[in-house]
N, C-alpha and C positions, 0 to 999 in steps of 0.2 A: 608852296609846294604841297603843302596839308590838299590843299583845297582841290586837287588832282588828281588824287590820291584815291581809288576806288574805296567804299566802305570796305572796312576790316568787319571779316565776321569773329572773330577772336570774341567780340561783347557781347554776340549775340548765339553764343554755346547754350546758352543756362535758360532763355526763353526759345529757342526754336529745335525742337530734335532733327537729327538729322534723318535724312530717309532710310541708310540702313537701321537704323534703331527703330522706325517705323516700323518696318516689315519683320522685322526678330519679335517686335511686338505682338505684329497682326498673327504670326504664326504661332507664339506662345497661348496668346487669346482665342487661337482656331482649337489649340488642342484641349485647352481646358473646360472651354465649350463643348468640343465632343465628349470630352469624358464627364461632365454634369446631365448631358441630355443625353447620351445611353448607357452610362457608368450604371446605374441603379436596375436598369433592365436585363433581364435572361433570356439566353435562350438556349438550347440543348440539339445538339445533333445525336438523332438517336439512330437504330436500323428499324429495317421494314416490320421484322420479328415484333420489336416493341412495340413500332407504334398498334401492331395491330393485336396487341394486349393493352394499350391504354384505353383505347378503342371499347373492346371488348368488357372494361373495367367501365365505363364509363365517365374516363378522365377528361376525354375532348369536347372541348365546347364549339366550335368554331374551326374551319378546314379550308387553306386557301392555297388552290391548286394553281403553280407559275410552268412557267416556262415548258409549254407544251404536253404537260402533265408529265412531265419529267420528275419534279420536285415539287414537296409542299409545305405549308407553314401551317402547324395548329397551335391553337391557343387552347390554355390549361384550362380547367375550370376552377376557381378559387380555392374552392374545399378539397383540390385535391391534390394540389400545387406542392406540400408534401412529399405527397407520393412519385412524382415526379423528379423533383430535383432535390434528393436527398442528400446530396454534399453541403448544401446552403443552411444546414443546421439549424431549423426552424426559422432564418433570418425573413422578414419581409421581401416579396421578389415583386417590382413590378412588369408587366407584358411578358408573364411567364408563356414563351414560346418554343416549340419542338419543331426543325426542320427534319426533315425525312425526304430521303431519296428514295424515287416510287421505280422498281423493277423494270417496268415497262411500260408505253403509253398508256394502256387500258388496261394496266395493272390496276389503280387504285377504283375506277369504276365498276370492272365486277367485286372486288372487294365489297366495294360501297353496297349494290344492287343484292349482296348475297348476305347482307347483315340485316339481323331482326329489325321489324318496323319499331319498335320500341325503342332502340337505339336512336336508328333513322332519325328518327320524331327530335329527339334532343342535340342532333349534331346540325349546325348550316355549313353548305358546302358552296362557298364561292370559285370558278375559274377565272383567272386573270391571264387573257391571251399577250399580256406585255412583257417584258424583260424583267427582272430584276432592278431593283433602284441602287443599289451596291457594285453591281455589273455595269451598268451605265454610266453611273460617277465614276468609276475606275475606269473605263475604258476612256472616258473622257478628260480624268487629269494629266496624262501626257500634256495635249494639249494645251489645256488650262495653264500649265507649268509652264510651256513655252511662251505662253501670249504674255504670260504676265514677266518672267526673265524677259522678253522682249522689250517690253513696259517699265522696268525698273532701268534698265539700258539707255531706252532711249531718254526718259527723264532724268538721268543722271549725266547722260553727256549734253541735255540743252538746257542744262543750269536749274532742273526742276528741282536738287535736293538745295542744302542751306547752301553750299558752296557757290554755287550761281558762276561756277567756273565750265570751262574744258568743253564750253558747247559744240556738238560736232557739225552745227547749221553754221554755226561762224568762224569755222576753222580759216576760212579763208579771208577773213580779216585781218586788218594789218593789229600788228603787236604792240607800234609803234608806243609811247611814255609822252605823253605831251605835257609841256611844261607851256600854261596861257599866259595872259598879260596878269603881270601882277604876281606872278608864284613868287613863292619866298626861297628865290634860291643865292645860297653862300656864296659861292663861287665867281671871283667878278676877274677883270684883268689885273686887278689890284697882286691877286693873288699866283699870275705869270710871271716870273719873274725873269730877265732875260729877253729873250726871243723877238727884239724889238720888230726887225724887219715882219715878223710873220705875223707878229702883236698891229704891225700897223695895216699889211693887207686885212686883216680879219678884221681891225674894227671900221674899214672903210665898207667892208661889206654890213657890217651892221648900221653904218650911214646910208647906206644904197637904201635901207627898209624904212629909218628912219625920214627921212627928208629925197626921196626922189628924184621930185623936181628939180633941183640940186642941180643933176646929171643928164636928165633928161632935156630940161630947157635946153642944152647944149649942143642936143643930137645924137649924145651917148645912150648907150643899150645897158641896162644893167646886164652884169654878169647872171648866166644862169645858176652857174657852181664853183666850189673851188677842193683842189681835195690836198689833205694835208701828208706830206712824205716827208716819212725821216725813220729813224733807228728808232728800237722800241725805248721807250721810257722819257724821250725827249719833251715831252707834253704836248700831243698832239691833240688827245682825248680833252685834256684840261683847257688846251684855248675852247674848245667845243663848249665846255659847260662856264665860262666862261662870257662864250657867245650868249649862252642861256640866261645868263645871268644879268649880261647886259643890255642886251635887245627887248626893248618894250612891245615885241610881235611873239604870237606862238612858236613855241618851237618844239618840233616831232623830234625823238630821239631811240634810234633800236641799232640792233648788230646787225652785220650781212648774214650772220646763220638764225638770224629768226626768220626770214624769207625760204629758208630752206627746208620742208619737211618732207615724212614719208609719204604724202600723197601727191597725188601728180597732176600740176596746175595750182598747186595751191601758193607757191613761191607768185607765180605771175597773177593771181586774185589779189594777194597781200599786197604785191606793188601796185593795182588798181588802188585797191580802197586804197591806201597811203596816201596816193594822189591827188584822189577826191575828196580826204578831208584837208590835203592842205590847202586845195582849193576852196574848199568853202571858211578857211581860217586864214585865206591870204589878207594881206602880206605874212608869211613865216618863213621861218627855216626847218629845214630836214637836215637828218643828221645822222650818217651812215657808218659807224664804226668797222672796224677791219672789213672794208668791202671786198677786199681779193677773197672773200668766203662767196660769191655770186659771179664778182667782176672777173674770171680769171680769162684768159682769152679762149675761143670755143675754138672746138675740133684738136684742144690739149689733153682733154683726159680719156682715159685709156674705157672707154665704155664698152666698146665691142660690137658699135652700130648703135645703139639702144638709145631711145631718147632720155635725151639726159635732162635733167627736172632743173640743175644750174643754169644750162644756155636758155631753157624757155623762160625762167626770170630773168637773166640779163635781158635777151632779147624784150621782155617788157619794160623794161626800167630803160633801155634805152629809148624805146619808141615813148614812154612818159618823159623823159627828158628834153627830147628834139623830134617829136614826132609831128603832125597834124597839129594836134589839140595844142592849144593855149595853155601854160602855165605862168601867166602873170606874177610877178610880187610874190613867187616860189624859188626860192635859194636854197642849192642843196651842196653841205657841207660834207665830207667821207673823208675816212683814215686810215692809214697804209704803211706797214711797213716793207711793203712789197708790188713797188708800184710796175716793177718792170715784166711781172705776169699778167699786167692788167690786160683786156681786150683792146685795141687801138681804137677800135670805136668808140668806147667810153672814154678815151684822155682827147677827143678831137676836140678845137673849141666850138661852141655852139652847148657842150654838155659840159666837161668842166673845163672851163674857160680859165681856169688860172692855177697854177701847181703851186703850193707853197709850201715850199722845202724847208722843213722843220730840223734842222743839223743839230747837235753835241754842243751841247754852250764852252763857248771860250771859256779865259780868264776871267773877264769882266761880266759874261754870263753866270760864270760860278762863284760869283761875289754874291751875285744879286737873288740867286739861288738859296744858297746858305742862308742868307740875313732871313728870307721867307721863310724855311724852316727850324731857324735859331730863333722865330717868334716864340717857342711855347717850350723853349728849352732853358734850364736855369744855366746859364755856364757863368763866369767868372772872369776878370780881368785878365786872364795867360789864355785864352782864346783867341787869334788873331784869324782872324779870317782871309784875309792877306796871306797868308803863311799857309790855311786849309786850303784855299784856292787852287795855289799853287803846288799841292802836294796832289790832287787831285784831276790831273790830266784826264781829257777821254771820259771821264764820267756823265752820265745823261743825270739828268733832274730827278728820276728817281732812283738812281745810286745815292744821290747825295742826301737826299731823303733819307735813306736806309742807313746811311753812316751817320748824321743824326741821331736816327732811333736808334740804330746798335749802340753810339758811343753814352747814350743817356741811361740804356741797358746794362752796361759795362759798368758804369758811373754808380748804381743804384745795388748791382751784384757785389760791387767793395765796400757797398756802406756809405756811399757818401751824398751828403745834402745837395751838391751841387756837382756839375758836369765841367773837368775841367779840358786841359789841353793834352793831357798826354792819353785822357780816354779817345778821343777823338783821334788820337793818330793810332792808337789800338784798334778803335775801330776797323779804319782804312786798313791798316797790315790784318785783320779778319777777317775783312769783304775780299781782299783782292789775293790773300796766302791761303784761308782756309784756319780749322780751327789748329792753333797750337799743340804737339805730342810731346810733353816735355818727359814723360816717363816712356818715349819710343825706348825701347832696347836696341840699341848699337853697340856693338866693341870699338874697340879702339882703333883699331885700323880701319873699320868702317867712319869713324871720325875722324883720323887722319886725311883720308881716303878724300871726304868730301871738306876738310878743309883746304887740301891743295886744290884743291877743284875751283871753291870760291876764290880762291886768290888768285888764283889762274883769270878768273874774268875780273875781279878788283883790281890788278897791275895791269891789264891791257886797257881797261875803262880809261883808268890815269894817265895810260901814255899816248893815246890814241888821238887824233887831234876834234874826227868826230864820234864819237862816242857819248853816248848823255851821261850828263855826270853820275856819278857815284855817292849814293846817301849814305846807302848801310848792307855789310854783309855780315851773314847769320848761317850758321851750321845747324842752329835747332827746328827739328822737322816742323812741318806746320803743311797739313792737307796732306796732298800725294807727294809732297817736293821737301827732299832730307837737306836741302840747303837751298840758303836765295840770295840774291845778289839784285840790292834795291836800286834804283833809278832814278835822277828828275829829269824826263826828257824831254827838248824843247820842244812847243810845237810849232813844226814847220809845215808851211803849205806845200811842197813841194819836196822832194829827196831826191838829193843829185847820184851820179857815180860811186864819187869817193865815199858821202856819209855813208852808202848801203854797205860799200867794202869793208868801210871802218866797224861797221853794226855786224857783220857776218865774220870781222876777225875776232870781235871780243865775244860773241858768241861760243866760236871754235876754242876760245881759252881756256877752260874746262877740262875739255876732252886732250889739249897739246899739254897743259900743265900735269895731268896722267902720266901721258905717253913719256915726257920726258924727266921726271921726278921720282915715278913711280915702278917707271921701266912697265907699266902694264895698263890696258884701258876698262873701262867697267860699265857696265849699263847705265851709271846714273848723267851719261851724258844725253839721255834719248828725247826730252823736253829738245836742249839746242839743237838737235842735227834733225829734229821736224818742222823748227823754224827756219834755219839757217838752209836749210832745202827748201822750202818752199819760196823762202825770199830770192833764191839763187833763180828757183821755175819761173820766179816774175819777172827777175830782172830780165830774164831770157826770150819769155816766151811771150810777155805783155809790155814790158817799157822797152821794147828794142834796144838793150842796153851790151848784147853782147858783139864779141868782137867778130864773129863769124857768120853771123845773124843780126846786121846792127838794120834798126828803125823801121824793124817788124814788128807786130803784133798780132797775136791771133787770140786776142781777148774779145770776148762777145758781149758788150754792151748793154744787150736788147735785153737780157736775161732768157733766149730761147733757145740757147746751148746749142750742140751742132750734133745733138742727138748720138746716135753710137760711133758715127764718124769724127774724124780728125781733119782741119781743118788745113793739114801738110802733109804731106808725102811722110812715108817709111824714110827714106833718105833721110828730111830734114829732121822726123824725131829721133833718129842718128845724131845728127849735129846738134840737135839740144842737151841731148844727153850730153855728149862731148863738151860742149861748151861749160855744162851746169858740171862737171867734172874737176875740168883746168880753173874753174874759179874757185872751190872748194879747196884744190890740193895747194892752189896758189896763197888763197888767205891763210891755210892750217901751216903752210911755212911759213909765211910768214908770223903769225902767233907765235910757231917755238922759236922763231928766231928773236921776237922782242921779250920773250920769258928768259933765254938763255944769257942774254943782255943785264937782264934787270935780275937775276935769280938770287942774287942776296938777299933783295928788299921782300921778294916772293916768301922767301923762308922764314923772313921774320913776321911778314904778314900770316903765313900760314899756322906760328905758333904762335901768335897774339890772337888767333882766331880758336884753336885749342882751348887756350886759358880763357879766353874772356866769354864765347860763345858769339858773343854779338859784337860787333865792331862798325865806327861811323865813321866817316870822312878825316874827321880831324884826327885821328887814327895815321890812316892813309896820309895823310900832309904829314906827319911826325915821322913816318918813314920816309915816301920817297920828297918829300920837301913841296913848294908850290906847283900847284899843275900848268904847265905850260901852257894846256890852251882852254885856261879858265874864262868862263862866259861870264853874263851878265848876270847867268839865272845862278850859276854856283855863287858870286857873291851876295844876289839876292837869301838863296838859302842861307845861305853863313848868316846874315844880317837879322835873317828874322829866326831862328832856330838858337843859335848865342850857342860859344861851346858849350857851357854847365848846362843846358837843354841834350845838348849831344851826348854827356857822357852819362844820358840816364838811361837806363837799358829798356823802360819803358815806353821811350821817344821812337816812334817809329816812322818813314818817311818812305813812302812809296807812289808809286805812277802809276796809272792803269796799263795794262797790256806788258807790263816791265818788269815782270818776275822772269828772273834765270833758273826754274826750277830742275828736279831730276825725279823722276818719276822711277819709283823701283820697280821693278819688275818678277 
């Protein structure tokens, strides 16, 4: 990678000056030249009066009449140079001169003509019909001053000073980072971990550059492109360099907003030249990071008519893609996590010929995750990654990354030599609650308040038949949320009916555990009832799940929204309403009715949550006894957590998305 790498001018500070230090130069060197070469010389502006007593004295030697005998210059005569400039305190004067302003044109000619010849005889009178040499420079450095600001301009933006950057000839060059055969790059698939399927499209495409013929013997077409789509953080970018690292062909690499500048035409130059070098470095790859910054689809942005500098580069990157011309043994790779803006001309195949949907690593993906970034981590035998795995639902590749680095952060801020297990579930409960307030100021009734609250959704989690299990509920604030009620939720492909009812009654248990404990409801239920709403609008308005409105949907797919219209009548946003209504009022009775059931075990829960702050599962089974409709994954956690792990208050065990928090207000 060294070897690609433009020279660094950082070495070569100390031998080469830069061009502004040039010219602060040439100007400090212009004045001190002027002030040596007429610093030593005098001259005197005197009146008419005088000079026509130096005159008269016999002081002038020499009389040179400028500018239409308007004005003149006399020179002193040595011996009398004294008498002249009598401020100079005897000091030596060289080119002692006296200008004088003459009255009028033929003012100093009859002067001259009416002065004794004796005079005459010793005075020389030359006229000079030119300008002034002081007049001239001056009227001329304007000028000068622009030509040369001009000059300093233009050599600084075509690489003339040491920087050799920012040329304004080559703006329109591509930006691209080319990485040739042979760079030293880190990065292999070694170091993907997971993502088999997308791991094995991408390295059949690095076999397409490698070995051809392969493919071709057979009548097959290499793919032109392929572009990678998923959620951010899932390593989309990383198979990319990756690809770099594995692929024995060049390979171009730049963002979709280097294509994009303030001048216009210069996006669709960039995508020429790109092309043309990868065609003079074919076979390689190109490699277009967040292209929805060019790709987005035209006639989407709100321009106002006006030519817009995005569609003229798309429109060039497509005609480079499937135009005319030939792009041979040119494979171009892009990344997205916003493929449903794209323009449809760019996902046709002939340009990128294969999607490869880069998802959220499973289970078995965030095994394989972890271990890659628990390479450079000291942890310890009570590490089980099996158990992190699993507490880490919905996490992309660089979540996990980041609970890593936090938990070795955590591990290092206590002092300790090594990273064990209970930093790492600290970690997790910091990434996904937010920092810890354990000196929040609450009273007591604000802590009563939000402990009936968490027990409220702890006893309906327990009795609910789908509801994700229950790890750990906590009253101490942490982020925006004055209590949280932790989760391990399976993951399922698919969500039926009943699981969503079941997920949107323990939600409501909260706000019903309130209503009927406390005889009163309080803002901190405003987290649930923004969920529990919006899952109720999906059930309704996207999974045709309601009973009024069943095996509709006016979900938009395409991601091109239906713009300020509504995809249904007034009437039916009647009936959604309605619908999203009766299933709210329906689950909230039902809630107080399984709290009003269980409210013994509520109230012992609610004051073991008082005293202890934090409270886990095995907690929860000490009260209301085994869970009915325990899974496979509750006795997985039991199995790999052990109680003496449970009952440390620093065990924490959380799922992404699976905070019941409450936001104050």
């Amino acid at each position: 990678m060294e070897n690609n790498k433009k020279p660094s001018n950082s070495g070569g500070k100390g031998s080469r000056m830069p061009l502004n230090y040039w010219f602060y130069s040439v100007v400090v060197l212009s004045l001190i030249g002027m002030y040596f070469l007429f610093g030593d010389g005098a001259s005197k502006n005197v009146s008419w009066s005088d000079f026509e007593k130096y005159v008269g004295s016999n002081w002038v030697d020499k009389v040179t009449v400028y500018n239409k005998k308007t004005m003149l210059e006399a020179t002193v005569r040595p011996d009398s140079v004294q008498n002249v400039f009598k401020e100079q305190n005897g000091k030596m004067v060289k080119n002692p001169l006296i200008i004088v302003n003459i009255p009028s044109a033929d003012g100093f000619d009859k002067f001259y003509n009416n002065l004794p010849p004796d005079l005459k005889k010793n005075i020389k009178v030359n006229y000079d019909p030119g300008s002034d040499l002081w007049d001239v420079l001056i009227s001329l450095l304007p000028f000068a001053l622009l030509i040369f600001i001009w000059i300093f301009i233009i050599r600084r933006m075509s690489g003339g000073g040491a920087g050799g950057g920012g040329n304004v000839f080559s703006v329109g060059k591509s930006k691209a980072q080319l990485y040739d055969k042979g760079a030293d790059l880190k990065v292999t698939f070694k170091d993907v971990a997971g993502l088999s399927e997308a791991k094995e499209e991408i390295e059949e495409i690095v076999e397409f550059l490698k070995n051809p013929s392969r493919y071709t013997d057979l009548g097959g077409k290499i793919p032109k492109g392929a572009l990678l789509v998923g959620p951010p953080g899932t390593g989309k970018t990383l198979l990319a360099k990756a690809v770099a690292g594995e692929a024995d062909v060049p390979f171009f690499s730049m963002s979709g907003s280097d294509f994009v500048e303030m001048f216009v035409g210069v996006g669709a130059s960039r995508v020429r030249d790109l092309f043309r070098q990868a065609k003079d470095k074919a076979p390689c790859i190109i490699f277009i990071d967040e292209i929805d910054a060019i790709g987005r689809a035209r006639g989407k942005n709100p321009n106002m008519g006006s030519n817009d500098e995005r569609e003229n580069t798309l429109n060039q990157l497509l005609t480079e893609m499937d135009g005319f011309g030939t792009n041979s043994g040119v494979i171009i790779l892009a990344a997205t996590n916003r493929a449903d803006i794209l323009d449809k001309a760019l996902l046709r195949a002939g340009r990128f010929d294969r999607q490869i949907y880069v998802d959220l690593p499973d289970l078995n993906d965030r095994k394989e995750v972890f271990k890659v970034h628990l390479r450079s981590v000291k942890i310890d035998d009570s590490v089980d990654i099996e158990f992190l795995s699993r507490q880490t639902p919905g996490f992309s590749g660089a979540d996990i990354a980041n609970v890593c680095n936090e938990s070795a952060l955590i591990a290092a801020r206590k002092g300790k030599k090594i990273v064990q297990k209970d930093d790492f579930l600290n970690a997790v409960d910091r990434i996904i609650g937010g920092l810890e307030k354990k000196n929040k100021v609450t009273t007591y009734e604000e802590r009563r308040s939000i402990a009936i609250h968490e027990a409220g959704h702890a006893t309906l989690s327990w009795f609910l038949q789908y509801a994700d299990p229950l790890v750990k509920v906590t009253i101490v604030p942490r982020g925006k949320a004055l209590g949280a009620a932790w989760y391990l939720p399976e993951e399922r492909q698919i969500e039926t009916k009943p699981q969503l009812l079941d997920k949107i009654c323990a939600l409501l248990g909260g706000r019903a555990a309130e209503d009927i404990f406390l005889g009163r409801i309080s803002s901190g239920a405003a987290n649930d009832l923004e969920r529990t709403t919006k899952l109720i609008y999906a059930m309704v308005a996207y999974y045709g799940m309601g009973d009024s409105l069943p095996n509709i949907s006016y979900y938009d797919s395409s991601g091109q929204d239906y713009g300020f219209t509504k995809p249904y009548s007034d009437e039916t946003a009647l009936q959604i309403d309605k619908e999203v209504r009766e299933i709210v009022s329906s689950q909230y009775a039902r809630a107080k009715e399984l709290l009003v059931k269980y409210q013994e075990g509520h109230a012992a829960l609610a004051k073991l949550l008082l005293e202890k702050e934090v409270i886990y599962s095995d907690d929860l089974k000490a009260i209301f006894g085994l869970r009915e409709w325990a899974s496979r994954s509750d006795e997985l956690m039991i199995e790999a957590e052990g109680k003496a792990e449970l009952e440390k208050p620093a065990a924490v065990v959380a799922g992404n998305d699976t905070l019941s928090g409450h936001v104050s207000h």
